[in-house]
N, C-alpha and C positions, 0 to 999 in steps of 0.2 A: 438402459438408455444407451443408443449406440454413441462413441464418441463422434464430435463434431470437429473439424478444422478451425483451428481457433486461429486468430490473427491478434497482435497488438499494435496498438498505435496512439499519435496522443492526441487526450481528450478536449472536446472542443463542447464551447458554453452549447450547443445543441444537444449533447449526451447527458445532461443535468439532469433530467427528467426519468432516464432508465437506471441512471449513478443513483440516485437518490433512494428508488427499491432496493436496489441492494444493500443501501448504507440503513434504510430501515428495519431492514431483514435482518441485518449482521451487528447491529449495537442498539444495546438500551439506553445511551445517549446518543442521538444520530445526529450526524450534523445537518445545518439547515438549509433550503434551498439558497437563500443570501450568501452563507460561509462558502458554499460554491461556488457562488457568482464572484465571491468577492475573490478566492483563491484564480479564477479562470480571467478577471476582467482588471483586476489592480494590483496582486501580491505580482511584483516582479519574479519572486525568487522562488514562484510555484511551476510545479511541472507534473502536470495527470497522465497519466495514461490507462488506458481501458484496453480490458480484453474482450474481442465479439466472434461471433457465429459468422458462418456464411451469408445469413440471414440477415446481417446486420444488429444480430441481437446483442446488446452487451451485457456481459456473464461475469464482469468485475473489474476490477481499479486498483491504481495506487495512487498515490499522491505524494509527491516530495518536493522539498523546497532543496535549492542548489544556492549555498552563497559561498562566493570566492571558489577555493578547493573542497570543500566539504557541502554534504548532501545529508540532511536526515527526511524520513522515510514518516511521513503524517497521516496516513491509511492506506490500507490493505481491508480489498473484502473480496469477496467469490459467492456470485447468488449461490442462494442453499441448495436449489437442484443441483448443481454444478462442482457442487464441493468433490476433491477426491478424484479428480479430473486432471492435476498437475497447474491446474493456471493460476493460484498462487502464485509456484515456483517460476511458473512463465512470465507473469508481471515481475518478481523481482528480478528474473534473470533481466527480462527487457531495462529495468529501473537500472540496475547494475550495468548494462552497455550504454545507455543515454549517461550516464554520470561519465563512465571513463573517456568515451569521446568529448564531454568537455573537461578532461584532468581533471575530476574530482579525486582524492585523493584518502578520503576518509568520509564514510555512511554510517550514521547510527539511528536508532530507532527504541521504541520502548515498547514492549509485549507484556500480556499480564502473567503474573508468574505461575498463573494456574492454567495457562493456554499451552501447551507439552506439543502439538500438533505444529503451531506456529516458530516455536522455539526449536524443536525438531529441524525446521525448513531453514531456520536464519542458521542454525549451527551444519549444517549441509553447505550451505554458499559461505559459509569462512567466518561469521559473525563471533564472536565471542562475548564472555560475559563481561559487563562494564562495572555495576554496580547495581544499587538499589534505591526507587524512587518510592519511597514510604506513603503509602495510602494515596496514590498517585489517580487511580479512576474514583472519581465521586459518585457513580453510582454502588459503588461494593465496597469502595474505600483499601479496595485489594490494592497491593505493591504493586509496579510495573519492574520489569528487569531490561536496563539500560544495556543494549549489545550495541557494537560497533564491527567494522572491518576497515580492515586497509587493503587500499588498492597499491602495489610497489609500480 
């Protein structure tokens, strides 16, 4: 597949619909079209962004809530065609510039401790390990591992 020109920008309750494939593609508990709405229409302290095509297609997401100085990071996906393509890293990096232009100050997030690919990408952009959230996903009952960064 040839690479594509990717853009980020942030997501608007019209991307629900192509968010949504992805987030059922990328997790065995997905969230649901409502938890969207509800992140997009009422959570003050949410902030999506999506990655797309030239095409207008969108090819992944993040999601993070911003309260006060601090931002943690509530999904990350990249449709499955697309994996391996760098826009992960291009969502967090974008994630990482929207926080520090509002002075956030501190980003944490929680990854399964069996996902090495993701863990890989957080320990590249500064993240470090925080700790450990014991049988943290209910579908596999696996641990999550708590990373954080500081922005100086």
């Amino acid at each position: 597949m040839e690479t594509k020109t990717i853009t980020y920008r942030k997501m608007t309750i019209e991307d629900i619909d192509q968010v949504l494939l992805i987030e059922e593609e990328a997790f065995t508990l997905p969230w649901t079209r409502e938890a969207f709405e509800h992140e997009m229409t009422t959570n003050l302290y949410s902030y999506y962004l999506v990655a797309e095509t030239e095409e207008k297609d969108i090819v992944g997401y993040c999601g993070m809530w911003i309260v006060m100085d601090e931002s943690h990071i509530t999904n990350v996906a990249v449709a499955e065609r697309m994996r391996g393509h760098k826009i992960g890293e291009g969502l967090m990096r974008e994630a990482i510039r929207v926080v520090k232009e509002q002075k956030v100050v501190l980003m944490t997030l929680e990854v399964r401790v069996s996902n090495i690919v993701a863990k890989n990408l957080y320990y590249k952009l500064g993240f470090q390990d925080g700790g450990i959230r014991k049988n943290y996903y209910t579908d596999t009952q696996e641990d999550a591992l708590v990373m954080w960064v500081e922005f100086k």
